[in-house]
N, C-alpha and C positions, 0 to 999 in steps of 0.2 A: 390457497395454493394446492393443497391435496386434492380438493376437490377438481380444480382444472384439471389438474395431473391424470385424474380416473378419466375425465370429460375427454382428453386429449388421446389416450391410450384407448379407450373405447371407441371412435372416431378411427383414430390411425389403423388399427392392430388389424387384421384380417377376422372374420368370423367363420370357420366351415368346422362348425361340431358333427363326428361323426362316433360310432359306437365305439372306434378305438380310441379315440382321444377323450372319450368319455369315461373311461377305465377307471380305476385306482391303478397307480402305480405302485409296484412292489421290489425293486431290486431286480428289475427284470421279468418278473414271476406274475403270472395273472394270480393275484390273491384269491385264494378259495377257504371255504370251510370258516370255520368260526374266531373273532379274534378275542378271545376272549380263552387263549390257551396259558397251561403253565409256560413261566418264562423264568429260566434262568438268573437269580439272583447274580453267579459273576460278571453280566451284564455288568450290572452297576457300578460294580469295583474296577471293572476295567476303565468302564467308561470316569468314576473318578480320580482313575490316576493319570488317565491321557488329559484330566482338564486338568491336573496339577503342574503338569511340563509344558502345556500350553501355556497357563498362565506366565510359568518359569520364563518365556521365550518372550511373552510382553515385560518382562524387565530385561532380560541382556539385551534385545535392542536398544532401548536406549543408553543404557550401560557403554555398551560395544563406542555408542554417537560421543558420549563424554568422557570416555577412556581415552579415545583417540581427537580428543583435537586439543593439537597445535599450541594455540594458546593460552588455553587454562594450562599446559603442561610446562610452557614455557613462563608460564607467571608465577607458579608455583609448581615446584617441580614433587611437593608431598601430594597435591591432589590425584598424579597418575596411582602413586602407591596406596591411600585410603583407599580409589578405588576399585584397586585391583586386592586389595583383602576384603573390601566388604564383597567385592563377588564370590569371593573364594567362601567366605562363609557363608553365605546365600547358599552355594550350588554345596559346600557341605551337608547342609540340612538338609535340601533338595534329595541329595544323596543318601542320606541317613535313613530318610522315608521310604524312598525305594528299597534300599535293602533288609528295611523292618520288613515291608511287604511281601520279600520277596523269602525271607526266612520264615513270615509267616503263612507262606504256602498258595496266597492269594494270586500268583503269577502261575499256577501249574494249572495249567487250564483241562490238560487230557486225561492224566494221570492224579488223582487227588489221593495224597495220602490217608489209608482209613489209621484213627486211633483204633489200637487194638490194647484191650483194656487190659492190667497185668493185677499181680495180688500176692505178697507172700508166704499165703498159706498154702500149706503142702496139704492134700487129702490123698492117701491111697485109694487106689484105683478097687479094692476089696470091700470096701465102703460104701463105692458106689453099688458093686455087684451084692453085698449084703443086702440095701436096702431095694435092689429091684427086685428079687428073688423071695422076701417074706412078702405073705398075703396078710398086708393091714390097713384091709378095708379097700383097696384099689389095685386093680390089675395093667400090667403096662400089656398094652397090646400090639402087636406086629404093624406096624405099618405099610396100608397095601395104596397104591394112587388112587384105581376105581375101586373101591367099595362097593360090591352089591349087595341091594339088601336082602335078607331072611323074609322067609315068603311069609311065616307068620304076622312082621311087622310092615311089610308091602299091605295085605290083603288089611291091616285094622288103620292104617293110617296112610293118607293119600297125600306126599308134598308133592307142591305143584315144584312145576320144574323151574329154575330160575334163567330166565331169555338171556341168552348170548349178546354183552353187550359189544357193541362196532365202535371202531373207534371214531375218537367227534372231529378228526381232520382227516381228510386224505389227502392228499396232494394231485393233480393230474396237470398233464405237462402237455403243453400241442404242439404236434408235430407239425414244421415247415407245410407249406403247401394244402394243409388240412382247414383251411380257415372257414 
């Protein structure tokens, strides 16, 4: 049967491949550059809490189908109420989940809060400035961005320079009418 099914669609379907329809498609986006980039771990987390309320939705439909009918309600009138509390406690847990996730910070997509680490000990700040100020064995030096070197150490020792790396995507986007 599968096999007709290809026989029948390959037969029927039209065939004009041309470079567009030859494409990968991307959301729109002619894909460029390499796919093999970092990718966001809350991906993941999103995507399994959107499969935890979907699946939620394959039970209240039918729920919804034997809540309401008629007859079981009229034959026993405790079946409507069992099961209008086992939903309730269903979509409780349901709910319980979400809002663990969402206290646990796994919902703030833009904004993430940094742990900023704390400690009870106090050190005065004299402390600090004591121990930069004695010369024991190590000098704190100024920090400058470009550092040039001293001609002495230029002239006995040659680093190569290290190549400017590009980054490994760029994106480029085509203009209407540019084809």
């Amino acid at each position: 049967m599968v096999s007709f099914a290809f026989f029948v669609n390959r037969s029927l379907a039209p065939h004009n491949p041309n470079p567009e329809k030859l494409t990968s498609y991307e959301c729109g986006e002619e894909p460029t550059g390499n796919a093999w980039i970092p990718f966001n771990s809350r991906f993941y987390v999103i995507a399994l809490i959107f499969l935890l309320f979907d699946v939620e939705m394959v039970f209240i439909f039918p729920w919804a189908i034997v809540f309401g009918s008629h007859e079981m309600n009229h034959a026993d009138p405790r079946w409507g109420w069992l099961a209008l509390t086992e939903m309730f406690l269903f979509l409780g847990v349901l709910i319980l989940g979400l809002v663990y996730v969402w206290v646990k910070g796994d919902l703030d997509w833009i904004k993430p809060k940094p742990i900023v680490p704390t400690t009870d000990t106090y050190i005065p700040p004299s402390v600090y400035e004591k121990l930069n100020t004695e010369q024991s064995g190590y000098q704190v030096k100024d920090f400058t961005p470009d550092p040039q070197p001293d001609a002495a150490t230029a002239t006995t020792t040659a680093t190569p320079q290290t190549p400017i790396r590009k980054p490994m995507f760029k994106p480029t986007f085509k203009k209407p009418g540019n084809e």
